[in-house]
C-alpha positions in Angstrom: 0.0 0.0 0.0 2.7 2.4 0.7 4.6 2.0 -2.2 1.6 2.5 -4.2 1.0 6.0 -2.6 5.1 6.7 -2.9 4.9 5.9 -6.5 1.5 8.1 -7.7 3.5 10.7 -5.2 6.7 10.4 -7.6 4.7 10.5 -10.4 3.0 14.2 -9.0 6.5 15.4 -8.6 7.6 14.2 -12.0 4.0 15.8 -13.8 6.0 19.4 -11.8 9.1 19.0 -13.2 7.8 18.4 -16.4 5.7 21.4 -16.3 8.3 23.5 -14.8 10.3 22.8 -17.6 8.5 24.5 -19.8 9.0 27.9 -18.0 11.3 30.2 -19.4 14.1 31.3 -17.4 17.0 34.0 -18.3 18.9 30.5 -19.9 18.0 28.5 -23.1 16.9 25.4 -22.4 16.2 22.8 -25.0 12.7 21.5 -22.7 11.1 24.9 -23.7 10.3 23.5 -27.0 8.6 20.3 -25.5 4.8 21.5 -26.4 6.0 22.9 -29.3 4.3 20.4 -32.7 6.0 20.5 -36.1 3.4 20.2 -39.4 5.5 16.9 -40.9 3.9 15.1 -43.9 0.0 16.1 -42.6 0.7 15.1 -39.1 2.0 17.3 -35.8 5.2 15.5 -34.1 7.4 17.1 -31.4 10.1 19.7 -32.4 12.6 17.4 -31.1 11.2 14.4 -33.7 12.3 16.3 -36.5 15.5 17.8 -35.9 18.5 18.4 -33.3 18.1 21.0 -30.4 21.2 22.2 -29.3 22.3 25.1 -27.1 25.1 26.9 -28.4 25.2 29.8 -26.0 23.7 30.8 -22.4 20.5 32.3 -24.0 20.5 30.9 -27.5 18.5 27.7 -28.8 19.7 26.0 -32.2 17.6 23.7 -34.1 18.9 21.7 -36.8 16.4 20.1 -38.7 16.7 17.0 -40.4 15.4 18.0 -43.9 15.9 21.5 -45.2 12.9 21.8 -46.5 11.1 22.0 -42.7 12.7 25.4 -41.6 10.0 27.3 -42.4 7.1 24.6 -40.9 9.6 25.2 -37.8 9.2 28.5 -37.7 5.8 28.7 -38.1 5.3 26.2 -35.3 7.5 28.3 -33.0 5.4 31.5 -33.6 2.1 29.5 -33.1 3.5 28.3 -29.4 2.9 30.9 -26.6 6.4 31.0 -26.3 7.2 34.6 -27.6 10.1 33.8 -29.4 10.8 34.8 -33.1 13.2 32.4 -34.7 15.5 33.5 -37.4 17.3 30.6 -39.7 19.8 30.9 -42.3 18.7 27.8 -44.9 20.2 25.6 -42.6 19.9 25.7 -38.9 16.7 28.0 -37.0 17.8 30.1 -33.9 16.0 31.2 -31.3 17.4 34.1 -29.0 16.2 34.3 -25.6 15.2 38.2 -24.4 16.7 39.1 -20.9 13.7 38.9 -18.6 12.1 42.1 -17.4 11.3 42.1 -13.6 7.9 42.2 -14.1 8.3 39.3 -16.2 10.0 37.6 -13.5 7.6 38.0 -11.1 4.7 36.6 -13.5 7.2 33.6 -13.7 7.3 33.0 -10.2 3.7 33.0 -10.0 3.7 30.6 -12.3 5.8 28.6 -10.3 3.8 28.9 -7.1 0.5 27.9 -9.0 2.2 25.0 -10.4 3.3 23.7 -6.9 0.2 24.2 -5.3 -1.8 22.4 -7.8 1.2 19.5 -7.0 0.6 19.6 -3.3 -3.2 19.5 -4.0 -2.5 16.2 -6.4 -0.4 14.8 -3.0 -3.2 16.3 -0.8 -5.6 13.7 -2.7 -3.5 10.7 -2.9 -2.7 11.1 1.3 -6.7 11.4 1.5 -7.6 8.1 -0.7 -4.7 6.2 1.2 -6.5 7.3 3.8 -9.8 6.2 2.9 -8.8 3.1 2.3 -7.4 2.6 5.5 -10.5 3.6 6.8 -12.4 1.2 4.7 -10.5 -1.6 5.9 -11.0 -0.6 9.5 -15.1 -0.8 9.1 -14.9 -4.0 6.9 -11.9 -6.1 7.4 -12.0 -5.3 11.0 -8.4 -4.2 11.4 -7.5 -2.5 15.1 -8.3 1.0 15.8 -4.6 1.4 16.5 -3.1 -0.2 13.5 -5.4 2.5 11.7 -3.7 5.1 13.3 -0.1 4.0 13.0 -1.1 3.5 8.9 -2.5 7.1 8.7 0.1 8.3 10.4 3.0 6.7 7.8 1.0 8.1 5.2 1.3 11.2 6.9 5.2 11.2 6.9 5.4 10.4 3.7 3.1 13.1 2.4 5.5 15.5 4.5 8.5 14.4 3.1 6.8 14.9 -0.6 5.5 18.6 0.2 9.1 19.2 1.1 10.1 17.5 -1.9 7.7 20.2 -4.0 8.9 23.1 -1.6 12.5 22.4 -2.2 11.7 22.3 -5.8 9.7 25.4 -6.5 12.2 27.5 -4.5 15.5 26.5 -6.7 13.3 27.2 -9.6 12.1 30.9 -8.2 16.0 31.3 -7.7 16.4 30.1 -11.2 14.0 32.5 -12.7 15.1 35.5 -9.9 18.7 35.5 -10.8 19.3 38.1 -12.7 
């Protein structure tokens, strides 16, 4: 039972990281273009299924495509995405160049962040309270000791601590992240 709760908790933690990957910090990072879908032969495939992401500098993306003639579906893809970015190519490779971050900017970004960890901790909320439940369950119907119950619940409690820690301690290095000027 418990590793059943640790695991959907991993998985809450790993849905965060994912999603905080996609937030733009001062620094390129080749995960920005995760949600971003190419046009290839009628169908939308990931960026990353169609060429080679690469990043040259500090705040510059490169994308190499793997057929010339896709530079310009790339582009347009790029433009689509809520990303903000205007790519510039040169026939054979498509750059993107990061902006420096205005503080206002920042702070958006952080709010972002925040939102995002809250809606984890809510997803860990509900897994500690159907672990619980269950627990519960088996009390009324399998009969198992009040005081079992309570040393179960409170297991699931520590572990749901140490995972809200886990999402504290990962929301604050990425507010640093996005902070640092």
């Amino acid at each position: 039972m418990f590793k059943d709760v640790e695991n959907r908790m991993q998985k809450s933690i790993a849905a965060l990281k994912s999603d905080l990957a996609t937030i733009r910090t001062g620094r390129a990072n080749a995960a920005l273009l995760d949600h971003v879908r190419v046009s290839y032969y009628g169908s939308e495939v990931p960026i990353n299924q169609v060429g080679n992401l690469s990043v040259p500098e500090p705040r510059m993306l490169m994308i190499t495509p793997w057929e010339k003639n896709l530079i310009a579906d790339i582009e347009k893809a790029i433009l689509k995405s809520d990303l903000g970015l205007n790519p510039t190519s040169d026939g054979e490779v498509v750059r993107l160049v990061l902006p420096e971050l205005t503080e206002d900017r920042r702070r958006d970004l952080v709010k972002q962040v925040k939102a995002a960890g809250e809606k984890s901790k809510v997803s860990i909320r509900n897994i500690r309270r159907d672990a619980n439940d269950e627990v519960k369950h088996q009390v009324k119907d399998e009969g198992l000791p009040e005081d079992e119950s309570k040393r179960l619940q409170d297991q699931i409690q520590k572990i749901t601590d140490r995972f809200i820690a886990e999402v504290d301690e990962i929301i604050e290095h990425k507010e640093t992240e996005i902070l640092t000027v």
